[in-house]
LOLUM-451658 format. One record per residue: chain; residue number from 1; residue in three letters; x, y, z of N, C-alpha, C in turn. Coordinates in nm, 2 decimals. Layout:
REM residues N
A  NUM  ALA  X  Y  Z  X  Y  Z  X  Y  Z
...
This chain:
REM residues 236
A  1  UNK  0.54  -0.70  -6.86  0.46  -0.64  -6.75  0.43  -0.49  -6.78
A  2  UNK  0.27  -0.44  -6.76  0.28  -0.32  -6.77  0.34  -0.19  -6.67
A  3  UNK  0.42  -0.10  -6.74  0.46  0.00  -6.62  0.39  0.05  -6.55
A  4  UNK  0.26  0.05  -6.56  0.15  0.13  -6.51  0.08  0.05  -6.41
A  5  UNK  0.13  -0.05  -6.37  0.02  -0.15  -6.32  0.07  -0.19  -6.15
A  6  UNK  -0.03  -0.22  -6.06  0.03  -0.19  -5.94  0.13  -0.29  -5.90
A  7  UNK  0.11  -0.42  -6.01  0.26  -0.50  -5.95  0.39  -0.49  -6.02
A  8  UNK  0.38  -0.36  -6.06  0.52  -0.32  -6.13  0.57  -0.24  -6.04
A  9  UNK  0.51  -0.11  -6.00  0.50  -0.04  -5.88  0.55  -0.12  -5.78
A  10  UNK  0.53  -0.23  -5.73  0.56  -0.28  -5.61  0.68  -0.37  -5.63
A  11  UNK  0.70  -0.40  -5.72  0.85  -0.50  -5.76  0.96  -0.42  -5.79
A  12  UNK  0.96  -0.27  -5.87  1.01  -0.16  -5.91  1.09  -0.09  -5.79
A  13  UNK  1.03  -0.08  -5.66  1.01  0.00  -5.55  1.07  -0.14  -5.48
A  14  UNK  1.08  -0.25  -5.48  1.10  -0.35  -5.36  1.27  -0.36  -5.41
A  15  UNK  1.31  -0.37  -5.57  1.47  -0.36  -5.60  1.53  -0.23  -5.56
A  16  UNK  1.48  -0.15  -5.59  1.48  0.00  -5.53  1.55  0.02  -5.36
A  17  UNK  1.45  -0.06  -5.32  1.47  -0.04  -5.18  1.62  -0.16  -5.17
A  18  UNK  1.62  -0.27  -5.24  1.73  -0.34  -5.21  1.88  -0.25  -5.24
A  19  UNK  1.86  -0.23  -5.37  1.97  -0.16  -5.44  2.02  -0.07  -5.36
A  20  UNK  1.97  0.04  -5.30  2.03  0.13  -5.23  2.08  0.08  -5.10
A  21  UNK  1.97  0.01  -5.03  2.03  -0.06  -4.90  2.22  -0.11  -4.94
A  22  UNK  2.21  -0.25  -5.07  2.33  -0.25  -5.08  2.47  -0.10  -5.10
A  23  UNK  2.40  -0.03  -5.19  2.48  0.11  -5.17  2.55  0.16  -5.06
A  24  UNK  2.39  0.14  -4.96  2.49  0.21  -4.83  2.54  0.11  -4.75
A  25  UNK  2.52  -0.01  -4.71  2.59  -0.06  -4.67  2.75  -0.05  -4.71
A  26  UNK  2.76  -0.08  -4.84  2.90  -0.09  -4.93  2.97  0.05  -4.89
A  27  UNK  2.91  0.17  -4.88  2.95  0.25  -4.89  3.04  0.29  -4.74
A  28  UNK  2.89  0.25  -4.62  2.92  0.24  -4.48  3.10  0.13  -4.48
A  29  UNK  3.06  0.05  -4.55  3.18  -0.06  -4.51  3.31  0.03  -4.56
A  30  UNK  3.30  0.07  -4.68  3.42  0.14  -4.74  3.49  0.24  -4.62
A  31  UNK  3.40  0.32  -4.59  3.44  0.45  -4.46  3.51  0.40  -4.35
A  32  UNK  3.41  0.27  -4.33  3.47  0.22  -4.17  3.60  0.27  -4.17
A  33  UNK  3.68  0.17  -4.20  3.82  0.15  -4.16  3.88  0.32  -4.13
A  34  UNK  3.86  0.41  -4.22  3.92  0.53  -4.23  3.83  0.62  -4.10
A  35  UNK  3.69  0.59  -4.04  3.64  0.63  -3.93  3.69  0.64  -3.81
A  36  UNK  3.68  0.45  -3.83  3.75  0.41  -3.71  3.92  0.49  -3.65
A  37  UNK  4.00  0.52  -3.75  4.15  0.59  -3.77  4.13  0.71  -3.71
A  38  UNK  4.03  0.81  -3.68  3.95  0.93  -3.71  3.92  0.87  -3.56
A  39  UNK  3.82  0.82  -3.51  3.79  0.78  -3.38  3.93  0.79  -3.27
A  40  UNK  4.03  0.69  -3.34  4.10  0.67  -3.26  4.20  0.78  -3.23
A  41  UNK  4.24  0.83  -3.32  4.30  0.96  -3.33  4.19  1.13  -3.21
A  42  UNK  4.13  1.13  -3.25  4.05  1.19  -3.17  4.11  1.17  -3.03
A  43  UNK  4.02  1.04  -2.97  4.09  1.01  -2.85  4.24  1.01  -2.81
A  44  UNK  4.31  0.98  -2.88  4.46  0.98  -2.86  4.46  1.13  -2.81
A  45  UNK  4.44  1.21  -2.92  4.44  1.38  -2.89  4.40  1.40  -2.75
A  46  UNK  4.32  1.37  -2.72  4.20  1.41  -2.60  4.32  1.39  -2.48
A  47  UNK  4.37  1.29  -2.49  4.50  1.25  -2.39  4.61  1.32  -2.38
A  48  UNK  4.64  1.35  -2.52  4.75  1.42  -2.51  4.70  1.58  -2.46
A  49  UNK  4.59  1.63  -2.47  4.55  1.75  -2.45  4.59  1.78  -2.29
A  50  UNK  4.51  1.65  -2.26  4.53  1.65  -2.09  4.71  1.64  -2.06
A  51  UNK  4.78  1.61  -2.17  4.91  1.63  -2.13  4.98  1.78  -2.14
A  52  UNK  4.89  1.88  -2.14  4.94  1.97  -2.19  4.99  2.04  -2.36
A  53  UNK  4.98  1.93  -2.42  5.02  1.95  -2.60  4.94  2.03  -2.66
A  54  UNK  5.00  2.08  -2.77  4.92  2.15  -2.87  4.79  2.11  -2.89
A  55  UNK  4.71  2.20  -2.87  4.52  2.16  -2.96  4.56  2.20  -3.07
A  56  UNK  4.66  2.23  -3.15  4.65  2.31  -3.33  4.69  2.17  -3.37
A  57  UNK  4.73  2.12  -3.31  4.83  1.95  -3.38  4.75  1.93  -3.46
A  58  UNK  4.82  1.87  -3.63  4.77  1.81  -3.73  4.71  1.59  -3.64
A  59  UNK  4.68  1.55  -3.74  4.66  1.42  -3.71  4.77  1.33  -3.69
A  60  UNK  4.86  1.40  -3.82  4.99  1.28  -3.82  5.11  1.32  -3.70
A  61  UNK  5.05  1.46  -3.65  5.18  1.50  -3.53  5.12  1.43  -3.43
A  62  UNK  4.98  1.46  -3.42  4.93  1.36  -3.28  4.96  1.20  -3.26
A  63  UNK  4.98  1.16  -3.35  5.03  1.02  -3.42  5.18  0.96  -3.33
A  64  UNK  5.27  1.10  -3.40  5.43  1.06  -3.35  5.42  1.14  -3.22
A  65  UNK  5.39  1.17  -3.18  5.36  1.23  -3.04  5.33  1.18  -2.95
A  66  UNK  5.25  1.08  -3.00  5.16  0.92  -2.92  5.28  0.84  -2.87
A  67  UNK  5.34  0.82  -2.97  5.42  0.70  -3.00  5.54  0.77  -2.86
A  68  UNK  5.55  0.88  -2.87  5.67  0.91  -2.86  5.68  0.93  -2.65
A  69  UNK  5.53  1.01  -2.61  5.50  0.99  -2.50  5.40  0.91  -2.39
A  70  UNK  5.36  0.81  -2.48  5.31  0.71  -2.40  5.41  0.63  -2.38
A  71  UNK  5.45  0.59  -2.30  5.48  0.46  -2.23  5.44  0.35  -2.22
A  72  UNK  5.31  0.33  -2.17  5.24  0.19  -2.18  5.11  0.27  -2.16
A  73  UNK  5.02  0.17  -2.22  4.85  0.21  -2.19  4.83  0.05  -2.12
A  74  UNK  4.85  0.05  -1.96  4.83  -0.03  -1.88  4.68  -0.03  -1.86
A  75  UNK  4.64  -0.21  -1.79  4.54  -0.22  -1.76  4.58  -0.24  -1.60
A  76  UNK  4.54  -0.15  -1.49  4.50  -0.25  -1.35  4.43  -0.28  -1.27
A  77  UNK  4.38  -0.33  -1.19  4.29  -0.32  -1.08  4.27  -0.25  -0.98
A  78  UNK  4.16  -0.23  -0.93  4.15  -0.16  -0.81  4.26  -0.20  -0.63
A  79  UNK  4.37  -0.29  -0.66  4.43  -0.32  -0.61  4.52  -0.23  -0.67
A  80  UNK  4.55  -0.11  -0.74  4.65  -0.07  -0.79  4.78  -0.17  -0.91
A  81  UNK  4.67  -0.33  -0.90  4.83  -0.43  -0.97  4.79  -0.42  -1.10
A  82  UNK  4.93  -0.40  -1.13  4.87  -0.47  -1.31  4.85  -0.57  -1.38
A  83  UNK  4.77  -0.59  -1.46  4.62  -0.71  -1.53  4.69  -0.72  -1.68
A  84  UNK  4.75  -0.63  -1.73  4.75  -0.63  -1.88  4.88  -0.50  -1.87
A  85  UNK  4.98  -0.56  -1.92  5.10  -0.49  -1.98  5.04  -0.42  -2.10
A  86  UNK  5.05  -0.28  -2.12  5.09  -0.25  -2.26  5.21  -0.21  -2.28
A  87  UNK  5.18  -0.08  -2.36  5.36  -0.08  -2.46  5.35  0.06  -2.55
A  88  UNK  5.46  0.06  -2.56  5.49  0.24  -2.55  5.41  0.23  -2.74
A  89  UNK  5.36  0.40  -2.67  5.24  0.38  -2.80  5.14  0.32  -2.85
A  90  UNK  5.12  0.23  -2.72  5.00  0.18  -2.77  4.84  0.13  -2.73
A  91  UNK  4.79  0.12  -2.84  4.64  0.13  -2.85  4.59  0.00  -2.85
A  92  UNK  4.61  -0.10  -2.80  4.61  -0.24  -2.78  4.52  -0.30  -2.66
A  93  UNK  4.57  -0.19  -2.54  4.53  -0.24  -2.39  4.48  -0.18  -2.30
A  94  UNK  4.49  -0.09  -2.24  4.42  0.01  -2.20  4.32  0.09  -2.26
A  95  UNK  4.42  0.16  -2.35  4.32  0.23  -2.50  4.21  0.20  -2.50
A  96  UNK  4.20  0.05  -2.55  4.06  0.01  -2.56  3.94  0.00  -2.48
A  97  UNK  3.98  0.03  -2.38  3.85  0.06  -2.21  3.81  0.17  -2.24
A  98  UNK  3.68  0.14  -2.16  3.55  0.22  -2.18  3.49  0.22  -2.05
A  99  UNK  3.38  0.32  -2.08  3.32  0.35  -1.94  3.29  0.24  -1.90
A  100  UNK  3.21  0.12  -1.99  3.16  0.03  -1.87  3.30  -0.05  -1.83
A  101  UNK  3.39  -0.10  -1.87  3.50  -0.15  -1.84  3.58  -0.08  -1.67
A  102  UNK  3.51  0.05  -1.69  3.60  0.12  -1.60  3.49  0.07  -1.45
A  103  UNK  3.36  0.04  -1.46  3.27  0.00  -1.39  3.29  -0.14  -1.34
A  104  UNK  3.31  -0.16  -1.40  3.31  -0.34  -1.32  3.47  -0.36  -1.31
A  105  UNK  3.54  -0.24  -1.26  3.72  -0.26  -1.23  3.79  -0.28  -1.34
A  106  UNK  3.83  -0.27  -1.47  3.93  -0.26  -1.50  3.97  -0.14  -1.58
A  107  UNK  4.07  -0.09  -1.47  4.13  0.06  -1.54  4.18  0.04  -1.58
A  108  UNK  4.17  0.16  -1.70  4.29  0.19  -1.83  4.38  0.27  -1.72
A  109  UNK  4.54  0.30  -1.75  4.59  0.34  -1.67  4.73  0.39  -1.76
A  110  UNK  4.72  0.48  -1.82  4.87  0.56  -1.89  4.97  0.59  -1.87
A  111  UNK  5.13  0.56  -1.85  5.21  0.56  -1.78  5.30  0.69  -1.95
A  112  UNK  5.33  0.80  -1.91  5.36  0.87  -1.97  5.51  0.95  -1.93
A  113  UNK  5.62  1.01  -2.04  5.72  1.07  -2.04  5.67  1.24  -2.08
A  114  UNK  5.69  1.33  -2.01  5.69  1.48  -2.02  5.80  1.53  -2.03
A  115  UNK  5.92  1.59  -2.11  6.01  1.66  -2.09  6.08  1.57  -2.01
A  116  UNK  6.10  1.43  -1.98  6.16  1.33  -1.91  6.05  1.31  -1.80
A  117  UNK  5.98  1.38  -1.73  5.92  1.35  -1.64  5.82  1.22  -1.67
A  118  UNK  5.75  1.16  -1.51  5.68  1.07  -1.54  5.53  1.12  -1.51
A  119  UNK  5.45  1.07  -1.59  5.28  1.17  -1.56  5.23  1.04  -1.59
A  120  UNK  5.08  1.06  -1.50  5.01  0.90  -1.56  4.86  0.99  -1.56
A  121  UNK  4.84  0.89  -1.64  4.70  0.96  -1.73  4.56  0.91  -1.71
A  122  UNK  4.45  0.93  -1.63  4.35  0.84  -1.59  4.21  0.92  -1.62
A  123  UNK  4.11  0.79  -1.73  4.04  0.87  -1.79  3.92  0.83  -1.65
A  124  UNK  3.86  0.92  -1.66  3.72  0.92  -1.55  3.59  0.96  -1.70
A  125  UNK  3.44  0.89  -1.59  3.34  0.93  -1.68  3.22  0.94  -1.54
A  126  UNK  3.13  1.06  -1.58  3.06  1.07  -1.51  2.94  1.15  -1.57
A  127  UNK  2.85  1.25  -1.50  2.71  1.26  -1.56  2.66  1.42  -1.54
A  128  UNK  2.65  1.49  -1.65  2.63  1.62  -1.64  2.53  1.66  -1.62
A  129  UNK  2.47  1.80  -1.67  2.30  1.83  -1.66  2.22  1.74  -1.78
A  130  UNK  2.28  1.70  -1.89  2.20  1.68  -2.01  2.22  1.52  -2.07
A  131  UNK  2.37  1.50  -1.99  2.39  1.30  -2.06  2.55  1.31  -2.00
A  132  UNK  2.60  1.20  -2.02  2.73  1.15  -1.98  2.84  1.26  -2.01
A  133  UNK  2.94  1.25  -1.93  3.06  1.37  -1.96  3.16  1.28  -1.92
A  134  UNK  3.31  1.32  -1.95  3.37  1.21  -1.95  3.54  1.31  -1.95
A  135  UNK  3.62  1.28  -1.90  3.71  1.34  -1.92  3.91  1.26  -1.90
A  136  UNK  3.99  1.31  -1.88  4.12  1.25  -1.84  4.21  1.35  -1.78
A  137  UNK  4.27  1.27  -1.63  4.31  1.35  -1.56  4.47  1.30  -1.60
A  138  UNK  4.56  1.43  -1.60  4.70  1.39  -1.59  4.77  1.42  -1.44
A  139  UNK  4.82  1.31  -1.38  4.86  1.36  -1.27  5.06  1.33  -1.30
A  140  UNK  5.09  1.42  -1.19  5.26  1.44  -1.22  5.29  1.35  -1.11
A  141  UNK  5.45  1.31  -1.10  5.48  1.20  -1.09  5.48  1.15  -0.93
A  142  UNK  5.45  1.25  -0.90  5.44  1.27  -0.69  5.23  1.22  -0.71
A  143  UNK  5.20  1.15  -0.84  5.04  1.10  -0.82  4.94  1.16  -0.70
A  144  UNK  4.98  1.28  -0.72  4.90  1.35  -0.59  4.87  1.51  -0.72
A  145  UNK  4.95  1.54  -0.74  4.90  1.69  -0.77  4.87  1.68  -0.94
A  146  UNK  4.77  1.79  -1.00  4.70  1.76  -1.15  4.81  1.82  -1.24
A  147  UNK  4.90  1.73  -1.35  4.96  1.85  -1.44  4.88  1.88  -1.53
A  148  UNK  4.76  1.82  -1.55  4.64  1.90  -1.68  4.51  1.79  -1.72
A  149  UNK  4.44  1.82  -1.78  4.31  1.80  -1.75  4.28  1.85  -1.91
A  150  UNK  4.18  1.70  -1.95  4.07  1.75  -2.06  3.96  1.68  -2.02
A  151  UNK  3.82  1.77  -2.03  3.70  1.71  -2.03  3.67  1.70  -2.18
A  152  UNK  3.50  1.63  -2.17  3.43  1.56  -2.30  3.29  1.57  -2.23
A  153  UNK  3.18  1.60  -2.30  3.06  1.61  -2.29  2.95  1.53  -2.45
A  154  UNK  2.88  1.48  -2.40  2.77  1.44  -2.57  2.70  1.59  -2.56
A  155  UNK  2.57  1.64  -2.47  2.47  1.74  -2.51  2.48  1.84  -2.38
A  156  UNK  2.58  1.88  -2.34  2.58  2.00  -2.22  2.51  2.11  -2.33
A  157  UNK  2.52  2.21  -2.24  2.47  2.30  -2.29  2.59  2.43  -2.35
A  158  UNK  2.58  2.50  -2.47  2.66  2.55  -2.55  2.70  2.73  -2.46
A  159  UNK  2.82  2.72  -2.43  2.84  2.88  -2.36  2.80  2.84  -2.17
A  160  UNK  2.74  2.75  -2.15  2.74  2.70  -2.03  2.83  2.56  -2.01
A  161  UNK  2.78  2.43  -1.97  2.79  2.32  -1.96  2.95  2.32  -2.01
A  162  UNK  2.86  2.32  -2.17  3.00  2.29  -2.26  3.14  2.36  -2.26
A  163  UNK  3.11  2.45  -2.15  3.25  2.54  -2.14  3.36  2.42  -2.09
A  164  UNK  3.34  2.29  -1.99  3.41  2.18  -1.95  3.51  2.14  -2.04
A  165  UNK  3.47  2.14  -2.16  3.50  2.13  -2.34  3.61  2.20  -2.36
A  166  UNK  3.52  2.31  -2.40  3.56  2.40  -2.44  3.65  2.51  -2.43
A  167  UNK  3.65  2.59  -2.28  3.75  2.61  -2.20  3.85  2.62  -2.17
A  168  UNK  3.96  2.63  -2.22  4.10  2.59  -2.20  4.18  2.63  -2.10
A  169  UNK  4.12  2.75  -2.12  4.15  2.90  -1.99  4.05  2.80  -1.83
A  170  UNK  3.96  2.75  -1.82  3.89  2.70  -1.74  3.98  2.59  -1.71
A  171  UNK  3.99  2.46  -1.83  4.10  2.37  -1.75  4.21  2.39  -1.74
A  172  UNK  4.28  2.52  -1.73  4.43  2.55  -1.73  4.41  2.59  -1.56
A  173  UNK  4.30  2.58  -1.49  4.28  2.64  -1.34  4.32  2.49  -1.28
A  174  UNK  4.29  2.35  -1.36  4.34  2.27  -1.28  4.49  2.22  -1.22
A  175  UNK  4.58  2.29  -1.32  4.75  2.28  -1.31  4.77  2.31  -1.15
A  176  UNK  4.84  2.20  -1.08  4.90  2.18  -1.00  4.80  2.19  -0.88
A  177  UNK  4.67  2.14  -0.91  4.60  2.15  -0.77  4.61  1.99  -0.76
A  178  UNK  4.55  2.00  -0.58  4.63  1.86  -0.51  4.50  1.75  -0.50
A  179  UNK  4.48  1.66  -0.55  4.39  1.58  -0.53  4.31  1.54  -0.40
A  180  UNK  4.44  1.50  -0.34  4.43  1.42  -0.20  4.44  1.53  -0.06
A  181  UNK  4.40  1.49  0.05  4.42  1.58  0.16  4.56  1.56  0.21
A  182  UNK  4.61  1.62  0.34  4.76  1.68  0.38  4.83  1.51  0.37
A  183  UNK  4.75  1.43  0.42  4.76  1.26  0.48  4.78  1.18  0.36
A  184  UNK  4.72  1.22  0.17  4.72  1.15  0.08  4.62  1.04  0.12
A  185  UNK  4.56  1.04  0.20  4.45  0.88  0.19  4.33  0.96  0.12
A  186  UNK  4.28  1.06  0.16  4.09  1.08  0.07  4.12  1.21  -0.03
A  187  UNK  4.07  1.14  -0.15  4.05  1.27  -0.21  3.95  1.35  -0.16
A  188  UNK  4.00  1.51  -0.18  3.96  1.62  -0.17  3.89  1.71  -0.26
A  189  UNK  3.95  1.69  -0.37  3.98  1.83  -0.45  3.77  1.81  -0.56
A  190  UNK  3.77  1.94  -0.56  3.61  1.99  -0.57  3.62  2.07  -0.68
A  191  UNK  3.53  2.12  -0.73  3.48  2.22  -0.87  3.35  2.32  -0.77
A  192  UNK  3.38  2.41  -0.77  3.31  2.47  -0.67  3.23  2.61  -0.64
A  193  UNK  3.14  2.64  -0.64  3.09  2.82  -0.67  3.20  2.88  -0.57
A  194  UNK  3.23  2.89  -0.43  3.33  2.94  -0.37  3.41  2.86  -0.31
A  195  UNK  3.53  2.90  -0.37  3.71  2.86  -0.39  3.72  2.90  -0.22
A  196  UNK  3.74  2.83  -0.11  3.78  2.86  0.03  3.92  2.77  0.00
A  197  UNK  3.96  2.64  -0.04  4.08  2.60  0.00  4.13  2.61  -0.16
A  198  UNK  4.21  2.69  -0.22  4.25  2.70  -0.33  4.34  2.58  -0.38
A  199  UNK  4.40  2.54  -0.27  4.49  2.45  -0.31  4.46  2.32  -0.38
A  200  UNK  4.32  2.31  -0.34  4.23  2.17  -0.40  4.07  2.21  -0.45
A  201  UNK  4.07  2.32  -0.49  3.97  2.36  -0.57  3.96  2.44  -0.68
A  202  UNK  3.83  2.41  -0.77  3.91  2.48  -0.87  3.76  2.58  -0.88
A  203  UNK  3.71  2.70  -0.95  3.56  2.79  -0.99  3.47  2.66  -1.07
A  204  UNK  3.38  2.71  -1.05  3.24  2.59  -1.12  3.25  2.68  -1.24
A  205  UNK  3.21  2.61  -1.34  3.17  2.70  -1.44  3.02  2.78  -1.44
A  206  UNK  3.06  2.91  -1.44  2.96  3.00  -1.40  2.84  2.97  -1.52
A  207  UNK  2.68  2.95  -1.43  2.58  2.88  -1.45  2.58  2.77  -1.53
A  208  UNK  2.63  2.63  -1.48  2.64  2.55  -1.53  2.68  2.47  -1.39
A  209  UNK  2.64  2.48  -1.28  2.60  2.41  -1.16  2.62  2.23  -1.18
A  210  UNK  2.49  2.23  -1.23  2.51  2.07  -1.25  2.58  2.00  -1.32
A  211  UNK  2.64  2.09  -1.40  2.78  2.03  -1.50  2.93  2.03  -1.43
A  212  UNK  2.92  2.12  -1.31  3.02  2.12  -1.24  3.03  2.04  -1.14
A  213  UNK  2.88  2.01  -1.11  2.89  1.90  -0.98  2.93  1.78  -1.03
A  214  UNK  2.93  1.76  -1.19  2.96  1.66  -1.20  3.11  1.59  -1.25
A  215  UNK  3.15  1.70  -1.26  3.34  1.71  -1.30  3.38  1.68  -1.15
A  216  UNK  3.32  1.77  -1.00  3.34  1.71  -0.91  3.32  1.52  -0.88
A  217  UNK  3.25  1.47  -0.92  3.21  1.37  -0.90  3.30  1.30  -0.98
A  218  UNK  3.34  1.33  -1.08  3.43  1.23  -1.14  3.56  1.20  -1.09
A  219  UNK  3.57  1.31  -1.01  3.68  1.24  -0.87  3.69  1.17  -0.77
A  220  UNK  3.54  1.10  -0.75  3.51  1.10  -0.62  3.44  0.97  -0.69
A  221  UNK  3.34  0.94  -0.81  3.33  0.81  -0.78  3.41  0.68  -0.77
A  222  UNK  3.31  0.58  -0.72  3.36  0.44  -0.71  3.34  0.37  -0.79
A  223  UNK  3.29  0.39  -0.94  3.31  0.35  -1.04  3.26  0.41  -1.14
A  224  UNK  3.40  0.42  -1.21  3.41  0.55  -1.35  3.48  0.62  -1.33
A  225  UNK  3.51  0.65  -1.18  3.59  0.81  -1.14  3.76  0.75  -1.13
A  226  UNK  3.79  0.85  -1.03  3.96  0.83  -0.98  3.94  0.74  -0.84
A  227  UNK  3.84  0.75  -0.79  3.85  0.67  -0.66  3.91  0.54  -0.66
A  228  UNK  3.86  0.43  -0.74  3.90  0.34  -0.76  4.05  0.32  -0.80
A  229  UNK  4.16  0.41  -0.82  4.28  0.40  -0.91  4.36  0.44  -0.72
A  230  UNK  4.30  0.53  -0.61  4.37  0.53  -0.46  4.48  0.45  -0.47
A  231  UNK  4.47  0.31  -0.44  4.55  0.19  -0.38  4.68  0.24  -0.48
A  232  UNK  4.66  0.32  -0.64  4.79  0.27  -0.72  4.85  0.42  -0.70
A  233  UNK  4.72  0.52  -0.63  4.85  0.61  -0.60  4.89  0.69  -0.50
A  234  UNK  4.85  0.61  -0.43  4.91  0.61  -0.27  5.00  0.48  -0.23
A  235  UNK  5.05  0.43  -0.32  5.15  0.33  -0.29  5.27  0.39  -0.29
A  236  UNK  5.30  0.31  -0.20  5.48  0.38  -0.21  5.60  0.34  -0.28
């Protein structure tokens, strides 16, 4: 066949296009597994952040650290019961829930050890100025007051929005504010331009309005937020 001829050109260019395709597939497949490790790890972090732990943590400290203060990654229902036992350290049952899972009722639900104490860990997801934000609340063992807090955003805005992120000094304002009102039946607690009840509010992040209304809201919805988790922590 000549090189120069346009069905060489086009058979040349059609292996071409195969060959590589298989490249990156093979290549995509190789990564997975070690991604996915990387994925999981991330989020593990993200939890423990909300537990108060180191942000400098290596991967393999976040690892034994996991192991060491999870308790169970419970699944339960909006009845507060539990659906699915997990198990200390583990990424099996709860872990694996997502926003939409948290929508149609089934909460992930972290039952955690602090310094001996008991903290349970409840991820919320809700909606900023620019796309989804998402975060996990740690509450202490009276399931009424916050021991710490991490948010997560995809495209807030950088020095604004993303301060939710970012911030540490910002979610260090949520330690020890009270979710619920004097009664424990309605959540209360707000993200707010003016702080009048301190006890259950925390500053908005200055100019970033709609990013803040929406960290409020992640307490307050009925599906995605903490609303739905009431019945498990107002039980006696």
């Amino acid at each position: 066949m000549k090189t120069n001829s346009n069905s060489y050109t086009i058979i040349y260019s059609a292996v071409l296009v195969v060959v590589v395709a298989f490249l990156l597939a093979f290549v995509f497949q190789a990564l997975k597994p070690a991604q996915d490790v990387n994925v999981q790890i991330d989020h593990q972090k993200q939890i423990l952040f909300a537990l108060n732990q180191d942000r400098d943590m290596t991967n393999e400290a976040a690892q034994k650290l996991w192991k060491d203060i999870i308790v169970a990654d419970n699944i339960i229902n909006e009845n507060g019961e539990t659906v699915e036992q997990g198990e200390q350290g583990g990424v099996k049952a709860g872990f694996k829930l997502d926003s939409k899972d948290a929508k149609e009722g089934k909460l992930a639900l972290f039952r955690c050890k602090v310094d001996g104490k008991d903290k349970y860990v409840i991820p919320v997801y809700g909606n900023g100025l620019w796309g989804p934000i998402n975060g996990f609340i740690a509450l202490n063992e009276d399931k009424a007051t916050i021991f710490g807090v991490y948010f997560n955003h995809e495209s807030e805005t950088a020095g604004l929005g993303a301060e939710i992120k970012d911030s540490k000094e910002w979610q260090d304002k949520f330690k020890g504010k009270s979710i619920f009102d004097a009664q424990k039946q309605n959540i209360v607690f707000s993200v707010t331009k003016k702080v009048e009840k301190p006890e259950s509010q925390v500053d908005a992040v200055t100019g970033a309005t709609l990013t803040s209304n929406g960290v409020t809201e992640m307490f307050h919805n009925e599906k995605g937020g903490l609303a739905p988790y009431v019945k498990f922590l107002t039980a006696k």
